[in-house]
VOGU-3710 file (C-alpha; in Angstrom, 3 decimals, decimal comma):
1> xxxxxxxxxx> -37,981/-45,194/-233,355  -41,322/-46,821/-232,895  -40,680/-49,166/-235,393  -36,888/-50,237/-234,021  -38,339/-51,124/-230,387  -41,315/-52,699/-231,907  -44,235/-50,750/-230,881  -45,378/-50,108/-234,196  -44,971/-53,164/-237,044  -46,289/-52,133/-241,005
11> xxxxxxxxxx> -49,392/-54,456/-240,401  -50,747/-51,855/-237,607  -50,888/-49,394/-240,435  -52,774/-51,103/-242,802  -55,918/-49,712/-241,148  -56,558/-46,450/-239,698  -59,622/-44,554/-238,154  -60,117/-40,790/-238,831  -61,698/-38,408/-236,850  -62,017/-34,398/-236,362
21> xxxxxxxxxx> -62,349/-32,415/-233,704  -61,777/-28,977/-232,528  -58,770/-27,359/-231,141  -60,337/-24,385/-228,862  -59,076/-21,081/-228,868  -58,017/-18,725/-226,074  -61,026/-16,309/-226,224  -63,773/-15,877/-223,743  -67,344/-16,890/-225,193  -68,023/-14,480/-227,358
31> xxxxxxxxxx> -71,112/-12,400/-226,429  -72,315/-9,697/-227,873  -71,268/-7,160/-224,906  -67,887/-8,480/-224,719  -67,355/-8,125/-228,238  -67,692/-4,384/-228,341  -65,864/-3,907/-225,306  -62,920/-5,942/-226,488  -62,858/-4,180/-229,734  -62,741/-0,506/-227,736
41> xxxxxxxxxx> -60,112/-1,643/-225,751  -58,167/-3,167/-228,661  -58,195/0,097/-230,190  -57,886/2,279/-227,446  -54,553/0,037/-227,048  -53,526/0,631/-230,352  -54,247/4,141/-230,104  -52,001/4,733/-227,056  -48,868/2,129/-228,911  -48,883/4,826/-232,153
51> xxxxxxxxxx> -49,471/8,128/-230,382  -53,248/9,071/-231,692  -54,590/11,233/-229,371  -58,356/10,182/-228,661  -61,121/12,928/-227,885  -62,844/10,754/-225,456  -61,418/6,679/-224,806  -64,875/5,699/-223,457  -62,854/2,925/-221,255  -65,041/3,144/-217,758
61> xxxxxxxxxx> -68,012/3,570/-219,595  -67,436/1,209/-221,981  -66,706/-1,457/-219,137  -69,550/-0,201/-216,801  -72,125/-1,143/-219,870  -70,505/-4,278/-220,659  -70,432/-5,455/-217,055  -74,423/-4,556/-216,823  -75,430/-5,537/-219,948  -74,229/-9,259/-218,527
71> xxxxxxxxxx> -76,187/-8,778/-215,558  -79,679/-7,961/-217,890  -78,672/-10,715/-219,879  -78,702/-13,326/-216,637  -81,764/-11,919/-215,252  -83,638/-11,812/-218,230  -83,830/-7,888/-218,110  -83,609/-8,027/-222,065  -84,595/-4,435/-222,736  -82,026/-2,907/-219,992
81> xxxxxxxxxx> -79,576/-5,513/-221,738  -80,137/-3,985/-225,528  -79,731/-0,594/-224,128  -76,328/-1,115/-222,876  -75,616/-2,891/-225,936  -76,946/0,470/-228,118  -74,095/2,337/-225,539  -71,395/0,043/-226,277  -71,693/0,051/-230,108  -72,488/4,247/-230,300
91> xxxxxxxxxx> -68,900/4,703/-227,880  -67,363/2,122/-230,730  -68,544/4,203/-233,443  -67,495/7,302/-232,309  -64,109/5,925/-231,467  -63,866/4,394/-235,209  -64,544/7,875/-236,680  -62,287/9,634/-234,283  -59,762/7,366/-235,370  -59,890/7,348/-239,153
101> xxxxxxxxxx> -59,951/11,711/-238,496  -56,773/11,514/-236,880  -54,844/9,356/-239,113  -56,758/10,501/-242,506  -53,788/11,329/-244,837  -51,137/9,773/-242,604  -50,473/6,489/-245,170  -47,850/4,843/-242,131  -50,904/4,859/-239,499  -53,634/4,753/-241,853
111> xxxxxxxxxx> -51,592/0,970/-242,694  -51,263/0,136/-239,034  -55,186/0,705/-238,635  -56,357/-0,948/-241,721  -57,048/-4,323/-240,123  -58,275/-3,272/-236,724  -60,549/-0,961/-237,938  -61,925/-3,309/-240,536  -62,523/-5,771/-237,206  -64,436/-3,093/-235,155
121> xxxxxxxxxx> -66,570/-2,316/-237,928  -67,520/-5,969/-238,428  -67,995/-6,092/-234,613  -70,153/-2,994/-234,317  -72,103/-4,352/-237,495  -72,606/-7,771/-236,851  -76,108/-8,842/-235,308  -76,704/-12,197/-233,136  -78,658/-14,289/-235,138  -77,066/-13,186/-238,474
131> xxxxxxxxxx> -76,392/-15,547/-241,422  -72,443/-15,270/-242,950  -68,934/-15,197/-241,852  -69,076/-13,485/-238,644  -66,153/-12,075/-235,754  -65,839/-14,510/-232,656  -62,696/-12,431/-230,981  -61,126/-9,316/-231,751  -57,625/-10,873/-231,374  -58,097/-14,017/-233,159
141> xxxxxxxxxx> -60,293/-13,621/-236,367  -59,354/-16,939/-237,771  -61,463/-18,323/-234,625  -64,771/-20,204/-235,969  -67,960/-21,068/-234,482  -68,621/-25,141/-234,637  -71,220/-26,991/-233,569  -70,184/-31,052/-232,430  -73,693/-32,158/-231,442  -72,398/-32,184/-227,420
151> xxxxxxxxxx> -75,063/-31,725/-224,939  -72,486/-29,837/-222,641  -70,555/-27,910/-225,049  -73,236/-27,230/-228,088  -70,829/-24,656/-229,545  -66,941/-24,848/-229,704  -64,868/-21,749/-230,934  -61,312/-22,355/-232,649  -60,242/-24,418/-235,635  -61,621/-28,129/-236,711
161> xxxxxxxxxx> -58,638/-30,238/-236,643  -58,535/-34,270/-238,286  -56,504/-36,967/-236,233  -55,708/-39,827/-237,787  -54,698/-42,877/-235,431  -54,077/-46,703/-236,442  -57,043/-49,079/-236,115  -56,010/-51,712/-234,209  -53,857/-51,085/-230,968  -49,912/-51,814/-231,789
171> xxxxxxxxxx> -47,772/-53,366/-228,963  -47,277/-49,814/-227,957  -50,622/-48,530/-228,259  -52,401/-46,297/-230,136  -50,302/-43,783/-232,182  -51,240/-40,586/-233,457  -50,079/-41,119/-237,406  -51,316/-37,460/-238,831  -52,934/-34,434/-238,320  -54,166/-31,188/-239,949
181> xxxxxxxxxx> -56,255/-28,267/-238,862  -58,867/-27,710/-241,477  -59,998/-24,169/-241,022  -63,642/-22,760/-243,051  -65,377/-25,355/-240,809  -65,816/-28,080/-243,741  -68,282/-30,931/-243,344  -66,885/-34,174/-241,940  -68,207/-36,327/-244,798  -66,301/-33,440/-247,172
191> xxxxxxxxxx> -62,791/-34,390/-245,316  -62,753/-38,414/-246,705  -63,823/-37,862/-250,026  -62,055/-41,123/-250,910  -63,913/-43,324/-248,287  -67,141/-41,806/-249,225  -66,902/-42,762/-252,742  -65,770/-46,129/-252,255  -69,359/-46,680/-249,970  -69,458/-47,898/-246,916
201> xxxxxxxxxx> -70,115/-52,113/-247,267  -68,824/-55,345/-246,369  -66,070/-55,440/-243,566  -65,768/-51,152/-243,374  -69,186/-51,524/-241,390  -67,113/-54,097/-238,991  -64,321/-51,529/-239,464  -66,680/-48,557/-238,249  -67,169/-50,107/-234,833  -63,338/-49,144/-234,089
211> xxxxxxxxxx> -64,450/-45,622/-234,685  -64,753/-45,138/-230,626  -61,105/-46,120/-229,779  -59,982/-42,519/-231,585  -62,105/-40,831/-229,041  -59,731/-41,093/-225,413  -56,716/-40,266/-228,019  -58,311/-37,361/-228,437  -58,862/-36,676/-224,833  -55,735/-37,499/-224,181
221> xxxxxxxxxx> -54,315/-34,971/-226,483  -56,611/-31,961/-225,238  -55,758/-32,276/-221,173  -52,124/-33,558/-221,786  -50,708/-33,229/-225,297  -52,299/-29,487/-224,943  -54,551/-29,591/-228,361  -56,445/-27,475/-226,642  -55,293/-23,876/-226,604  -52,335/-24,980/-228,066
231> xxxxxxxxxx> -50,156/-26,217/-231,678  -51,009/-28,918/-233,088  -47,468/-30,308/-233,881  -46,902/-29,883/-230,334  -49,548/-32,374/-229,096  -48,652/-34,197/-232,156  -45,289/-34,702/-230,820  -45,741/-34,968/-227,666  -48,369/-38,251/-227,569  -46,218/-40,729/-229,582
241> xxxxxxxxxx> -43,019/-39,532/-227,940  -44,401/-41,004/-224,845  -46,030/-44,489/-226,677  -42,741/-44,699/-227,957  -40,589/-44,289/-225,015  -42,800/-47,678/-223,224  -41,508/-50,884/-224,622  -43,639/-53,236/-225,664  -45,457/-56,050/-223,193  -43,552/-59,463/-222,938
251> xxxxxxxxxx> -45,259/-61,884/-224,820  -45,977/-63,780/-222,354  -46,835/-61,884/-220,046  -50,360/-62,795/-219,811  -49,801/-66,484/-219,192  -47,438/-66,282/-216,575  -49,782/-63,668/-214,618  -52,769/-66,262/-215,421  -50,251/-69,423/-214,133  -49,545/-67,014/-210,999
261> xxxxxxxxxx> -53,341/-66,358/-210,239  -54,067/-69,785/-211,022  -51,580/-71,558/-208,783  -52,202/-68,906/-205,487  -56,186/-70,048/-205,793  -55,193/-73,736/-205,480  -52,685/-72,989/-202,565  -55,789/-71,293/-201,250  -58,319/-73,837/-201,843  -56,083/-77,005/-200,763
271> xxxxxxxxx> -55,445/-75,153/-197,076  -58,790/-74,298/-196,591  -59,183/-78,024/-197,886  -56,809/-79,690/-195,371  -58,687/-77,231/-192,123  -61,950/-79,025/-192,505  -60,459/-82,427/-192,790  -59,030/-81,916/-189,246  -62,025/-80,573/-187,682
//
């Protein structure tokens, strides 16, 4: 369609810039506290869907510890804030052991559990400065840490995701030609093996100064093609349906607007022109 009303001709695709980003999950920012109080409710849910019968669900406590363990955490209290962590992870353990006795030798729940469990033991094991794969949301495990090098957002969680849009603007602007999520978090350089290997010489360092026009694409997609919290084949169909529905600018457009200007400044010039003559 983009190529029948001519905003998009084969020599706009002859170059295009690459860049990744990250498409952000809907989690909260995953803190230690919230964590272990996400994972006891997530079970405590579960618990209630299949009928387990809990000794003790720990909910109010559970929340009350969570809630003040933020409030040591702001102030700095960091001794009040590791005992309310050491509250929230001994209610998660006991609720994790109550569990696996009630289900032990049930194969039907002991299935349903498998992965939840596994998730609040990862949860209740997993320290804050620890090296390795680690749990950023009870809900979504396939949610990774990743660090952009922004001053305001040092640390993005959800998936790294590669847009590809042409070079050069077409008569209908910039299109968004491809994209991919790329999940493990790999390294940029890792994701154009081809370009890297070529070397970077010649007219690609002209080429690299383009790199900036991928940037409000992007921007564009997150508040409006909803990238973030959202699919990426959405956004990606969203963002060139509307390039695609604006027809491309006459081609003279730009002269006649210059004639226009040009010809009202004379008008304006010759009667200011004519007023001083007759005074």
């Amino acid at each position: 369609m983009a190529h029948e009303v001519g905003a998009l001709r084969g020599q706009d695709l002859k170059r295009v810039t690459v860049d990744t980003t990250v498409q952000p999950k809907a989690i909260t920012f995953p803190t230690d506290a919230r964590l272990l109080h996400a994972a006891i409710k997530g079970l405590n849910r579960l618990a209630t869907k299949h009928g387990v019968s809990l000794r003790q669900s720990y909910s109010r406590v559970a929340k009350a510890a969570a809630m003040m363990a933020g409030r040591y955490a702001y102030t700095k209290q960091f001794k009040r804030h590791q005992r309310q962590l050491r509250i929230l992870r001994s209610r998660l353990g006991r609720i994790i052991r109550d569990i696996r006795r009630k289900i032990e030798g049930r194969p039907v729940l002991e299935e349903a559990f498998a992965l939840p469990l596994g998730r609040a033991t990862q949860i209740r094991s997993q320290q804050q400065r620890q090296r390795g794969w680690k749990l950023y949301s009870f809900h979504a495990p396939e949610v990774e840490c990743i660090g952009k090098g922004k001053a305001a957002a040092p640390y993005e969680f959800g998936v790294k995701a590669s847009i590809v849009t042409n070079n050069r603007p077409a008569p209908g602007g910039q299109f968004v030609l491809h994209a991919r999520a790329l999940p493990d978090n790999p390294y940029d350089g890792h994701t154009l093996r081809d370009v890297i290997e070529d070397g970077v010489f010649g007219i690609i360092k002209g080429e690299l100064r383009r790199r900036s026009a991928i940037e409000p694409v992007i921007g564009h997609l997150k508040a409006e093609g909803h990238l973030g919290r959202g699919t990426r084949w959405r956004c990606r169909k969203r963002h060139p349906l509307r390039r695609r529905l604006q027809l491309p600018p006459h081609p003279r457009l730009a002269e006649n607007l210059l004639r226009l200007i040009l010809i009202a400044l004379w008008r304006t010039f010759a009667t200011q022109t004519a007023t001083i003559r007759l005074y």
